[in-house]
C-alpha positions as CSV (number, residue, x, y, z in Angstrom):
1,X,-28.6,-133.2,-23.2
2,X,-27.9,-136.7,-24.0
3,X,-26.0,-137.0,-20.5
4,X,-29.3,-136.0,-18.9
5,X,-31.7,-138.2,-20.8
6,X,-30.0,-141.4,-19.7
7,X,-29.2,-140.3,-16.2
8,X,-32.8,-140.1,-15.9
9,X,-33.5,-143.7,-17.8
10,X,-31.0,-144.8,-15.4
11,X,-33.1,-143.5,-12.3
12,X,-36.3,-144.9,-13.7
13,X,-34.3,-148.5,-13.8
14,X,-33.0,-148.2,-10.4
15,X,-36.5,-147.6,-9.1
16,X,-37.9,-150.4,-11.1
17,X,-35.3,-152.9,-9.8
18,X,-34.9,-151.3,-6.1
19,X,-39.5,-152.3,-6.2
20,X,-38.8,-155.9,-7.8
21,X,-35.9,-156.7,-5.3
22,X,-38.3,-155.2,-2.5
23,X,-41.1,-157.4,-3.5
24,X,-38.8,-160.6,-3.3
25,X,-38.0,-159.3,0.3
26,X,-34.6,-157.9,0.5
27,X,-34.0,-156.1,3.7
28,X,-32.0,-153.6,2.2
29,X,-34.6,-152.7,-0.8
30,X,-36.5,-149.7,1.7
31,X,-33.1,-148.2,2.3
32,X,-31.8,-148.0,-1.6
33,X,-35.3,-147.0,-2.5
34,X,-35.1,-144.0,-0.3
35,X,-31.7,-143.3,-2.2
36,X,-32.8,-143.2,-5.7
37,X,-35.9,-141.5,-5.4
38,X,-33.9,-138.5,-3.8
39,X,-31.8,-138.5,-6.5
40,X,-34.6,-138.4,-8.9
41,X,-35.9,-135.5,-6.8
42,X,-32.2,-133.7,-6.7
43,X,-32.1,-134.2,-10.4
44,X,-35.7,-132.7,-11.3
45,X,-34.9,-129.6,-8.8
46,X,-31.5,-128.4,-11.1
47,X,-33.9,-127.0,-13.7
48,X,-32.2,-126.3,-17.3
49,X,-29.1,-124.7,-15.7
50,X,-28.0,-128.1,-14.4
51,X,-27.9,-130.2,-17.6
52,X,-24.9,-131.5,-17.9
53,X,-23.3,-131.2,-21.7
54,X,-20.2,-131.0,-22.5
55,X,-20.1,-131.0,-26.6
56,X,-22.2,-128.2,-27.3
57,X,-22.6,-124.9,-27.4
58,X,-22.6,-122.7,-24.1
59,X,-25.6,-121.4,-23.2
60,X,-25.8,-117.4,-21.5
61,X,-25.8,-118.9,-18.1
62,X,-22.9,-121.0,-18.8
63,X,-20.7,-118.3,-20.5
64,X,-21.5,-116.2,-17.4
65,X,-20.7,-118.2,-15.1
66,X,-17.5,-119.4,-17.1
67,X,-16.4,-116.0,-17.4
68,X,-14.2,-114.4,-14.2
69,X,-15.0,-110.9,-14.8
70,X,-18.8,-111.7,-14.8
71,X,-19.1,-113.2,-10.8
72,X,-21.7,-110.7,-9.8
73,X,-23.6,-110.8,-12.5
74,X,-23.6,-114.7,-11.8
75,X,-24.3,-113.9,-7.9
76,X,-27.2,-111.1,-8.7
77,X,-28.9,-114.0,-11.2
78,X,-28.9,-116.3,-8.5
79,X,-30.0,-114.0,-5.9
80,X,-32.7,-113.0,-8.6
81,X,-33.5,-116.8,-9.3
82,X,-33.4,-116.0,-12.9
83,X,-30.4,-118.7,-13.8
84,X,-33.1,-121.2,-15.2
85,X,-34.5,-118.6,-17.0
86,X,-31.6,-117.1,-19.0
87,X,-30.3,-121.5,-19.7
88,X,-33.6,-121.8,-21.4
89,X,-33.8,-122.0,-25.3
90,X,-34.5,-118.1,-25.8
91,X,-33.3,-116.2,-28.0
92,X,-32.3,-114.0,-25.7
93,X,-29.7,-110.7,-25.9
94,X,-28.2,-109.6,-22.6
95,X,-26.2,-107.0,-21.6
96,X,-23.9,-108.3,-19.2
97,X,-22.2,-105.4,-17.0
98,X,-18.4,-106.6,-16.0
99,X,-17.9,-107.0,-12.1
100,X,-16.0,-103.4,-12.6
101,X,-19.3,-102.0,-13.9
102,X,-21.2,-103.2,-11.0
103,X,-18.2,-101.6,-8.8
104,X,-19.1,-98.0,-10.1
105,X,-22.5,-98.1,-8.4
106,X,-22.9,-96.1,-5.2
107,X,-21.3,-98.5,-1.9
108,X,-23.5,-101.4,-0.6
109,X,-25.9,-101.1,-3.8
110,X,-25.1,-104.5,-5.0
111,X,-25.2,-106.2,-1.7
112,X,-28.5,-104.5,-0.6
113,X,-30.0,-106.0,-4.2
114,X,-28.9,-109.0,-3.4
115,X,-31.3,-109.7,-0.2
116,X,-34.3,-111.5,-0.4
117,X,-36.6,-108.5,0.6
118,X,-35.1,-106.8,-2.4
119,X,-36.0,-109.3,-5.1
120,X,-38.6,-107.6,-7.2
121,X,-36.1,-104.4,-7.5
122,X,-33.2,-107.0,-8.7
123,X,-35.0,-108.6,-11.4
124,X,-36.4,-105.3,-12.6
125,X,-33.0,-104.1,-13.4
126,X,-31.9,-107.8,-14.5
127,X,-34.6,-107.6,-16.7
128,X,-33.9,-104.4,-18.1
129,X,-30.0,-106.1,-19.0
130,X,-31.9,-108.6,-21.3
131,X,-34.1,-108.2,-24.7
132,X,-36.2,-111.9,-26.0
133,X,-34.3,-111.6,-29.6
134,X,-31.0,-111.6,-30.8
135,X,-29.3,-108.4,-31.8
136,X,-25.6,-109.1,-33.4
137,X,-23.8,-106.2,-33.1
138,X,-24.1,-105.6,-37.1
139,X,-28.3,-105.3,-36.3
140,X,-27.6,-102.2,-34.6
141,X,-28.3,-99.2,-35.4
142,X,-27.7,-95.3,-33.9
143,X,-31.0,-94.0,-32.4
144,X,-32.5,-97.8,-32.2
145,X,-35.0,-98.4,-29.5
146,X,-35.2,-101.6,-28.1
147,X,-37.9,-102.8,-25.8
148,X,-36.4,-104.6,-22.8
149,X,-38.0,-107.6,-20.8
150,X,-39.1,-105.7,-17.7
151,X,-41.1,-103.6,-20.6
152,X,-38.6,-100.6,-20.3
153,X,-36.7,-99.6,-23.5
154,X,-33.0,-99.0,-24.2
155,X,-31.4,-96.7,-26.4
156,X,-28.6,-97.8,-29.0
157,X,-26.2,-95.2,-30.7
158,X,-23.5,-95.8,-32.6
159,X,-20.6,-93.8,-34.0
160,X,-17.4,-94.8,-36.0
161,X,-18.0,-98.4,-35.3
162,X,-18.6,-98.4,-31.3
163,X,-21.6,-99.4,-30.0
164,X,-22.9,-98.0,-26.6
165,X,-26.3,-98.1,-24.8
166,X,-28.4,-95.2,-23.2
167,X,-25.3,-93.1,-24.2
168,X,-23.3,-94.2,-20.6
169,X,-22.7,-98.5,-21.1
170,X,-20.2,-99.1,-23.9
171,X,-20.4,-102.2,-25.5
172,X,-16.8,-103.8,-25.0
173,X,-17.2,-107.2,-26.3
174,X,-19.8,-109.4,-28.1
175,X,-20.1,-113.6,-27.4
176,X,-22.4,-115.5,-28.5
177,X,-24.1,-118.6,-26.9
178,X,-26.5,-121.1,-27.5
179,X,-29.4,-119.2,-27.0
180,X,-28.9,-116.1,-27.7
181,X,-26.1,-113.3,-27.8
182,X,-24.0,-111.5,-24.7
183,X,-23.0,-107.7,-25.6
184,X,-20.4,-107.3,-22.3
185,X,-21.1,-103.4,-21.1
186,X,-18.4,-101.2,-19.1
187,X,-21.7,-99.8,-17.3
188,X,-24.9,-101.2,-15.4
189,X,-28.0,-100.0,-17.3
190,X,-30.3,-98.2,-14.6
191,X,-33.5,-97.6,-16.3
192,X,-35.0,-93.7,-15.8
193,X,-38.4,-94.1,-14.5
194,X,-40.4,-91.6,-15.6
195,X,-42.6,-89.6,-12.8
């Protein structure tokens, strides 16, 4: 965050010098000018995802990302344009399906969510992958309902310490993050719309 804060300062005192050095008139003042200010623009356009910090925690975006089993997930976030979202401060608790759960879906699913027609359908069932609290594994509960951010609810059960969801996603590992908490399911959740 700190990274961020002065790379901005810095733009802000490259502008102020690039309009002093203009006023005096240097030749070469319009062309830097041009420079910084689409850096400033390039910086402002990253969004949360793209802060640069090194020292601290991961947030769920970057554990995602960092993660190799985890690609499409990355791919159907970006696709989805929900990466800002899920760097933001939260809390959040996602259930991130493995690129092997994604595999299990019917041929050409994934790459038909991915197009931009298909949007609204993607970040339904994205949305139905993450709750806004944090549920540690020890919070849960067999028979717990849990309402989901596309408004649909999930189903937790557990027996002799495993931890699965709608009775078909088992819960295979649990990280946390800066903002939240990443249960890592064998299955994507496909939410049962009721007719």
């Amino acid at each position: 965050m700190k990274k961020n804060i002065f790379s901005v300062f810095g733009v802000a005192l490259a502008i102020s010098s690039i309009t002093l050095l203009s006023s005096c008139g240097d030749g070469s003042a319009p062309e830097a000018e041009g420079t910084a200010t689409e850096s400033a623009e390039e910086n402002a356009m990253t969004g949360q995802s793209g802060v640069q910090d090194d020292e601290s925690m991961k947030d769920i975006v970057k554990v995602a990302v960092g993660s190799k089993d985890h690609t499409t997930l990355v791919a159907a976030l970006q696709a989805a344009e929900y990466v800002d979202v899920l760097a933001n401060a939260g809390p959040f608790t996602v259930f991130a399906p493995t690129n092997d759960a994604f595999a299990k879906l019917p041929a050409g699913t994934v790459e038909n969510l991915v197009k931009p027609e298909n949007k609204a359908t993607l970040r339904d069932i994205l949305e139905y992958h993450v709750a806004v609290a944090v549920y540690k594994p020890e919070m849960l509960r067999d028979g717990q309902v849990i309402n989901m951010a596309n408004m649909g609810n999930i189903t937790i059960n557990v027996k002799d310490g495993k931890i699965t969801v709608n009775g078909k996603a088992n819960v295979i590992a649990t990280v946390y993050a800066s903002n939240g908490v990443i249960h890592v399911v064998d299955n994507v959740l496909l939410e049962e719309k009721k007719k």
